[in-house]
C-alpha positions as a Markdown table, in Angstrom:
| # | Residue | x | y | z |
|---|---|---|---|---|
| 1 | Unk | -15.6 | 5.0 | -15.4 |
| 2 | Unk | -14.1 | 8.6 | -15.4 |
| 3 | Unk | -15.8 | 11.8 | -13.8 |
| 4 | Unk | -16.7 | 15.0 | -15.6 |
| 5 | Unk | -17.4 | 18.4 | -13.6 |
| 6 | Unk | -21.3 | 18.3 | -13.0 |
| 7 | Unk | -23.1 | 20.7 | -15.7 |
| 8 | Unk | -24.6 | 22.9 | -14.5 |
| 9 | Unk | -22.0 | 23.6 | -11.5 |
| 10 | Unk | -23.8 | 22.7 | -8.4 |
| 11 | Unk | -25.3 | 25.5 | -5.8 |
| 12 | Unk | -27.9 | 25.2 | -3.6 |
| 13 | Unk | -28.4 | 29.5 | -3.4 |
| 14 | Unk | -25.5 | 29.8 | -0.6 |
| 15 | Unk | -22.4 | 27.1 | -1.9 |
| 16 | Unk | -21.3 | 27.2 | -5.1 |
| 17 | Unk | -19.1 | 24.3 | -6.2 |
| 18 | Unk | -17.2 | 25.4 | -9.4 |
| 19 | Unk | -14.2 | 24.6 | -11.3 |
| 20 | Unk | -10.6 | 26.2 | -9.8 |
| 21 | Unk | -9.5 | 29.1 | -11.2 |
| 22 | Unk | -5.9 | 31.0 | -11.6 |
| 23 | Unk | -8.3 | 34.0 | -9.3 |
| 24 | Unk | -8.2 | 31.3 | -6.9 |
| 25 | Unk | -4.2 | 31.6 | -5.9 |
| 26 | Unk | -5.0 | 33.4 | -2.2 |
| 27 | Unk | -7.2 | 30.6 | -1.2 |
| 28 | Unk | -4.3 | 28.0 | -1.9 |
| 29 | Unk | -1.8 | 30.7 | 0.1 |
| 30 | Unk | -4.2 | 30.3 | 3.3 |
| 31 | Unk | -4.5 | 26.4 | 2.7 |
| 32 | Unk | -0.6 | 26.2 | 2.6 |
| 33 | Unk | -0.5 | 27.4 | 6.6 |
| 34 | Unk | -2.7 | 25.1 | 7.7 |
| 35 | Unk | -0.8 | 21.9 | 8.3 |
| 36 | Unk | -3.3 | 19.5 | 8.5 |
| 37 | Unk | -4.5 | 20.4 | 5.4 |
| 38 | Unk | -0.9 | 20.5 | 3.9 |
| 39 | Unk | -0.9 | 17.5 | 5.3 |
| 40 | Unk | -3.3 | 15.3 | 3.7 |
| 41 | Unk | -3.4 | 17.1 | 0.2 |
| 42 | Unk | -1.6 | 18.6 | -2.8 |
| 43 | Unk | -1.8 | 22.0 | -0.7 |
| 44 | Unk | 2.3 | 23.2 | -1.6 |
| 45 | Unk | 3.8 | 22.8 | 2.1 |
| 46 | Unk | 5.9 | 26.1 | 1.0 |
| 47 | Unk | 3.3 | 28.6 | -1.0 |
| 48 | Unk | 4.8 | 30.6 | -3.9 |
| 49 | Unk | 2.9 | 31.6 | -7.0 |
| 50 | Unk | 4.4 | 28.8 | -9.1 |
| 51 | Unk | 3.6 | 26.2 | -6.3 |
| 52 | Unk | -0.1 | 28.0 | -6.6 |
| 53 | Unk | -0.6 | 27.6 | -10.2 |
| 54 | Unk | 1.2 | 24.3 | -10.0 |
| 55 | Unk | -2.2 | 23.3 | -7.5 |
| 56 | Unk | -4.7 | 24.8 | -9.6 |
| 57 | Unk | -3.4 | 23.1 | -13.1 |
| 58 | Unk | -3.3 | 19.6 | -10.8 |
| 59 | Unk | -7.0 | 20.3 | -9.7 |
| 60 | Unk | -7.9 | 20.9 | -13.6 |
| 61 | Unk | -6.0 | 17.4 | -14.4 |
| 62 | Unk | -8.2 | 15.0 | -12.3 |
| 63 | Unk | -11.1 | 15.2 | -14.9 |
| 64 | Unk | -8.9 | 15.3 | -18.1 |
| 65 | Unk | -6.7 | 12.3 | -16.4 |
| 66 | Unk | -9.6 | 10.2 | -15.5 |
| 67 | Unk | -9.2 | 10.6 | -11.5 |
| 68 | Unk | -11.9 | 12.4 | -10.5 |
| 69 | Unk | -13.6 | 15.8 | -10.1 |
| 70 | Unk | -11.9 | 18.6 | -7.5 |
| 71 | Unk | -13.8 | 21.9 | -7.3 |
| 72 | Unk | -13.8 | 25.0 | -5.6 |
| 73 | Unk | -15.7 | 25.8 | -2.8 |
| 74 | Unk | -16.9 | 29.2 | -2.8 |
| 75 | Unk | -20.0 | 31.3 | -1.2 |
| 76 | Unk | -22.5 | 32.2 | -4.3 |
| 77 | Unk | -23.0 | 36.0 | -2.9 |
| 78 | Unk | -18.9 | 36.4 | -3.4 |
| 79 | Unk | -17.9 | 33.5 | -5.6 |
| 80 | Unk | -14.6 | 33.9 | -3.6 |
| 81 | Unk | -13.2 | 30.0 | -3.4 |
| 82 | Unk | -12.8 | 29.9 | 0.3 |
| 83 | Unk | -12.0 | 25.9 | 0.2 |
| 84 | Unk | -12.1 | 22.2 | -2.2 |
| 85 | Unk | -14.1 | 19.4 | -2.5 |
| 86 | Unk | -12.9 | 16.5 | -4.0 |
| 87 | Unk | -14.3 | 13.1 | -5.5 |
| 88 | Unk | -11.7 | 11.0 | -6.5 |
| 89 | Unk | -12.4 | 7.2 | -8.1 |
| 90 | Unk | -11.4 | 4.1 | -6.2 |
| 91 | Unk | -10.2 | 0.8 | -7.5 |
| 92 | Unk | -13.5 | -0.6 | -7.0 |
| 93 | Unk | -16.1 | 0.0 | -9.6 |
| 94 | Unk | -18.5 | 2.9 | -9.0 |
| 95 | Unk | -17.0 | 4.2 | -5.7 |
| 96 | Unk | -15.5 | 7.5 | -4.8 |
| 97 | Unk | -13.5 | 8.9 | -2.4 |
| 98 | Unk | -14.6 | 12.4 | -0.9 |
| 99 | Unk | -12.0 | 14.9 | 0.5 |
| 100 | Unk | -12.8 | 18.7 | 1.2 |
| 101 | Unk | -10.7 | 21.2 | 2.8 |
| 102 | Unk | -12.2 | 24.9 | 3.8 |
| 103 | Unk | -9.3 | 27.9 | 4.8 |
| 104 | Unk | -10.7 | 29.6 | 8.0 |
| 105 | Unk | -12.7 | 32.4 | 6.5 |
| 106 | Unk | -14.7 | 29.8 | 5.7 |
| 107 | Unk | -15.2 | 27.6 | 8.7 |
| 108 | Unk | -18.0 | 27.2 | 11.5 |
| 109 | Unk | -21.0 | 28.4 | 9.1 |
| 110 | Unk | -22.0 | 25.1 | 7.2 |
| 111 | Unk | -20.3 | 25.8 | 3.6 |
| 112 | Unk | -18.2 | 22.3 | 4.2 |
| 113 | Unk | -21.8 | 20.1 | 5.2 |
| 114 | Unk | -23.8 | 21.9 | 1.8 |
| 115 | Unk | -20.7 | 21.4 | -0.5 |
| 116 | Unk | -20.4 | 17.6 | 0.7 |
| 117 | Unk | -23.9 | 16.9 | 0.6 |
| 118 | Unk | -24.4 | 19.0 | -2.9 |
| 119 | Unk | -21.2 | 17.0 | -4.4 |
| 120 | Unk | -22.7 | 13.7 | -3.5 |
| 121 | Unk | -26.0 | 13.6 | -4.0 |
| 122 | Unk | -24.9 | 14.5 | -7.5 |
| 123 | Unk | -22.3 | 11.5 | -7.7 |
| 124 | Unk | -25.2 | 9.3 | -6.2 |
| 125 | Unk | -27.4 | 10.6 | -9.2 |
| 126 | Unk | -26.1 | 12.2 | -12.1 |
| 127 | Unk | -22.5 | 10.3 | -12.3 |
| 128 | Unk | -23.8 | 7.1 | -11.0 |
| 129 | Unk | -21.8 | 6.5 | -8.9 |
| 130 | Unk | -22.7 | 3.5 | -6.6 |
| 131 | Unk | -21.0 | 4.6 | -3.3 |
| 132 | Unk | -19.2 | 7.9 | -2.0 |
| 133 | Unk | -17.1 | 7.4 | 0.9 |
| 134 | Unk | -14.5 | 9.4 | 3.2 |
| 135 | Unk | -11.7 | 8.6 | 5.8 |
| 136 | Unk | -11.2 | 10.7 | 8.6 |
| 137 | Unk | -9.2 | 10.5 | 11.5 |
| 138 | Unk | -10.9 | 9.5 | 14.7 |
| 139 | Unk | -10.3 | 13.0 | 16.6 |
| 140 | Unk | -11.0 | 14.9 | 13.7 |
| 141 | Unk | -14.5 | 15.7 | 15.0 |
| 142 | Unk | -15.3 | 18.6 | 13.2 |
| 143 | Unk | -15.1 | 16.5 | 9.6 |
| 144 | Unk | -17.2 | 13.8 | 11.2 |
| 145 | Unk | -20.0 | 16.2 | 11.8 |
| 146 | Unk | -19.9 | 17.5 | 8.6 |
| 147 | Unk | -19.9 | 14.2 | 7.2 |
| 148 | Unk | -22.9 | 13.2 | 9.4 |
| 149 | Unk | -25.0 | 16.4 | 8.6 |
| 150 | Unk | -24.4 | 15.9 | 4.6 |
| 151 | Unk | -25.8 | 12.1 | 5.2 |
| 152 | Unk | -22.6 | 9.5 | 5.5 |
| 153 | Unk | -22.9 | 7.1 | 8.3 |
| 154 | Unk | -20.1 | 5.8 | 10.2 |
| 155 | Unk | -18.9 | 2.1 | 9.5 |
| 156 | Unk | -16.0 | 1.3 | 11.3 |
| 157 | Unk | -12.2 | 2.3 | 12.1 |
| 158 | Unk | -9.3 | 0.9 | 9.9 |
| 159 | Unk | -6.4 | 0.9 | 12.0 |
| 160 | Unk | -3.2 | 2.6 | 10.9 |
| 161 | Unk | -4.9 | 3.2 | 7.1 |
| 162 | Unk | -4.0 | 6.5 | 6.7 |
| 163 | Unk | -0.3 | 7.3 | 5.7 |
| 164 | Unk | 1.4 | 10.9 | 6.0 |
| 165 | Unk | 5.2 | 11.9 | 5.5 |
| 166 | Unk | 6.0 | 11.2 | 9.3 |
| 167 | Unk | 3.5 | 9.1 | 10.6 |
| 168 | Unk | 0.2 | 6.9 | 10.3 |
| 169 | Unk | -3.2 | 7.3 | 11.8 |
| 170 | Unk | -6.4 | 5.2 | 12.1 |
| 171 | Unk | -9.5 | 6.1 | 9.8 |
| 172 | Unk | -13.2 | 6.3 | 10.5 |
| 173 | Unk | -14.7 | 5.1 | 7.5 |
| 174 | Unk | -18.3 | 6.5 | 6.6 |
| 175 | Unk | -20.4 | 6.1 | 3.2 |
| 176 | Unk | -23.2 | 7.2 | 1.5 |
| 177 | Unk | -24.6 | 5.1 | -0.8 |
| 178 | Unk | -28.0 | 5.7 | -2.8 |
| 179 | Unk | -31.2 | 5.8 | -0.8 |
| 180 | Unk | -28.9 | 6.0 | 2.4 |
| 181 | Unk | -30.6 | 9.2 | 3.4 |
């Protein structure tokens, strides 16, 4: 199974999800100073315009490669990507990961909850794809509420799952899987 960007791209009148775009290089420059989110993605640890460019061309290769789908987040009325959401395949037939990331001009108004529930409903649907699922870490609260609001449920902890350069972290598991919600 390989994942194509959804046609039409996905909006629900305020979130736009939509494919990344060279215009998008000041979005990746706020990312970059944000550890945790250097951290656990492809964000450059040191942003430059090559390291940029270098993102965006990575975040157009998960479709062509067979990976998955990453798309910008942005707010319809701007079209300004402000963050990513990501569904990448797992081993396991018909499942997919789900990542998203928003910089802080996007933050605390409910753009991450509408992209994560607008990506997956669509992967539940249109890709059919059998089960979408993320890992967070357990005092990442503020990811676990968006998860809850776009429909995942919790399903347990995996203890020291989740590898970064200098250290490892447990990860709450949730899932949505069709007819969940």
């Amino acid at each position: 199974m390989s994942l194509v960007p959804p046609e039409p791209e996905l909006s629900d009148g305020v979130v736009r999800l939509r494919p990344w775009t060279m215009s998008d290089l000041d979005c990746v420059r706020q990312a970059a100073t944000d550890r945790r989110i250097v951290e656990a993605t492809t964000v450059p640890v040191r942003f430059s315009e090559e390291a940029g460019r270098a993102f965006v061309r990575r975040q157009w290769g998960r479709s062509t490669d067979g990976a998955g789908v990453s798309l910008a987040v942005a707010r319809v009325d701007t079209d300004v990507a402000l963050g990513s959401i990501t569904l990448l395949l797992r081993p396991q037939p018909g499942v997919a990961g789900l990542g998203y990331w928003l910089i802080p001009a996007g933050r605390g108004q409910g753009l991450a909850g509408r992209a994560a529930r607008l990506l997956t409903e669509w992967a539940l649907t249109t890709a059919g794809l059998s089960r979408v699922e993320a890992w967070v870490e357990p005092d990442n609260r503020a990811s676990r509420r968006v998860l809850a609001a776009a429909g995942f449920v919790e399903e347990g902890v995996l203890r020291s799952f989740l590898a970064f350069a200098d250290r490892r972290a447990d990860a709450v598991v949730l899932s949505r899987v069709p007819g969940s919600e």
